[in-house]
C-alpha positions as CSV (number, residue, x, y, z in Angstrom):
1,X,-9.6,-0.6,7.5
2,X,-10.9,-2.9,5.0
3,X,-8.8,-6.0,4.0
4,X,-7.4,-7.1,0.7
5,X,-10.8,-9.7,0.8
6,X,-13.2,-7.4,1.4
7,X,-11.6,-4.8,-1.9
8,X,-11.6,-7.9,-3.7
9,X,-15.2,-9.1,-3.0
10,X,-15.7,-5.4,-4.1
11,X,-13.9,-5.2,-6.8
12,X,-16.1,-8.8,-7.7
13,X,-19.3,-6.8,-7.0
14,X,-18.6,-4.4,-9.3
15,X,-17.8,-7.7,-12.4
16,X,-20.9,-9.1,-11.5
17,X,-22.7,-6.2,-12.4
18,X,-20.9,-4.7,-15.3
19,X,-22.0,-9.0,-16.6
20,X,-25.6,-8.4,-15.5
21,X,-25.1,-5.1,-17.8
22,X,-23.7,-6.9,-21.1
23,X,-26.2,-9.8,-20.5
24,X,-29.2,-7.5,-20.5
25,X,-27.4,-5.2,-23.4
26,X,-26.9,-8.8,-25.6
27,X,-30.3,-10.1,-24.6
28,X,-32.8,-10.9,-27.4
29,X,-36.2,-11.1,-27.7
30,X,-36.1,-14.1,-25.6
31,X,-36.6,-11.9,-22.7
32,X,-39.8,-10.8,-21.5
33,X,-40.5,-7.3,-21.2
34,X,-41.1,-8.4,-17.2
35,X,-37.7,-10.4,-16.8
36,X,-36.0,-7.8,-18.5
37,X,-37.1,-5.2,-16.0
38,X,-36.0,-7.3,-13.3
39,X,-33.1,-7.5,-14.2
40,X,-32.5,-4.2,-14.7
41,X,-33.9,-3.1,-11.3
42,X,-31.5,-6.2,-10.0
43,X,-28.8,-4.0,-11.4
44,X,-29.3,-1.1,-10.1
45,X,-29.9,-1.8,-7.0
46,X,-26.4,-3.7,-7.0
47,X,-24.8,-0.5,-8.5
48,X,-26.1,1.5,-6.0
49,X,-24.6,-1.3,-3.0
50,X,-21.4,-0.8,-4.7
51,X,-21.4,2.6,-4.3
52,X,-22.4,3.1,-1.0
53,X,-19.3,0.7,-0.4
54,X,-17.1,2.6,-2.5
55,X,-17.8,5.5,-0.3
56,X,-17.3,3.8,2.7
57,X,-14.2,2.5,1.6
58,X,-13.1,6.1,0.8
59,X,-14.2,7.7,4.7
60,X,-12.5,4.7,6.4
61,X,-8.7,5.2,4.1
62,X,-9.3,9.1,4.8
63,X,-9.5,8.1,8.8
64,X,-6.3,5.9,8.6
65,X,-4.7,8.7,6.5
66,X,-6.0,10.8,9.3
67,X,-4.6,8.6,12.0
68,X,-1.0,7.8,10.5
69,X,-0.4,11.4,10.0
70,X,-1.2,11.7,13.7
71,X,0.7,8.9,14.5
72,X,3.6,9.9,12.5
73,X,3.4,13.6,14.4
74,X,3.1,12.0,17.8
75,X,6.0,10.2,17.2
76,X,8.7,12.6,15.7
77,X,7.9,14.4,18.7
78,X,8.7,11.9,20.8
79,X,12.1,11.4,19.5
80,X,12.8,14.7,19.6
81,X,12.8,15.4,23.2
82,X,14.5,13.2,25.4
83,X,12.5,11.8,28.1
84,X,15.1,13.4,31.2
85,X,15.1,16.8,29.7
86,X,10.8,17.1,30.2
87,X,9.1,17.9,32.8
88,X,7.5,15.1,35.0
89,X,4.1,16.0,33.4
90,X,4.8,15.5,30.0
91,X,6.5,12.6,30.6
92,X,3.5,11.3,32.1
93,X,1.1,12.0,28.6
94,X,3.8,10.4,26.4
95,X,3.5,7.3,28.2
């Protein structure tokens, strides 16, 4: 499960390139035509690493969802039953 650091060097990937953004937007004719589209392809190519991270962010909080849910289950089941009134079997696949 991603850390607090790694949402916040997200979270920074996504400032640095809403800043590239406004310093292209504000640029004037200072800027080559060339510069200008490097930039812009610099840009986009960090949008599109910030996406693909957002995504993996998403799948890996749906699989811990996934797996506390599970957990939880596994565990209200367990305290349900206690462990002298089961058979030896299911005693044996709770531990």
């Amino acid at each position: 499960m991603p850390d607090i650091a790694t949402i916040a060097t997200f979270l920074g990937s996504i400032k640095t390139a809403t800043e590239i953004a406004k310093t292209i937007k504000g640029a004037d004719a200072s800027l080559e035509k060339a510069e200008l589209k490097l930039k812009i392809a610099e840009l986009m190519e960090s949008l599109a690493n910030v996406k693909i991270q957002a995504v993996e962010i998403q799948e890996l909080i749906q699989e811990k969802d996934k797996e506390i849910k599970e957990l939880k289950t596994l565990l209200e089941t367990k305290t349900l039953y206690k462990t002298e009134d089961l058979p030896e079997e299911c005693i044996n696949i709770l531990k």
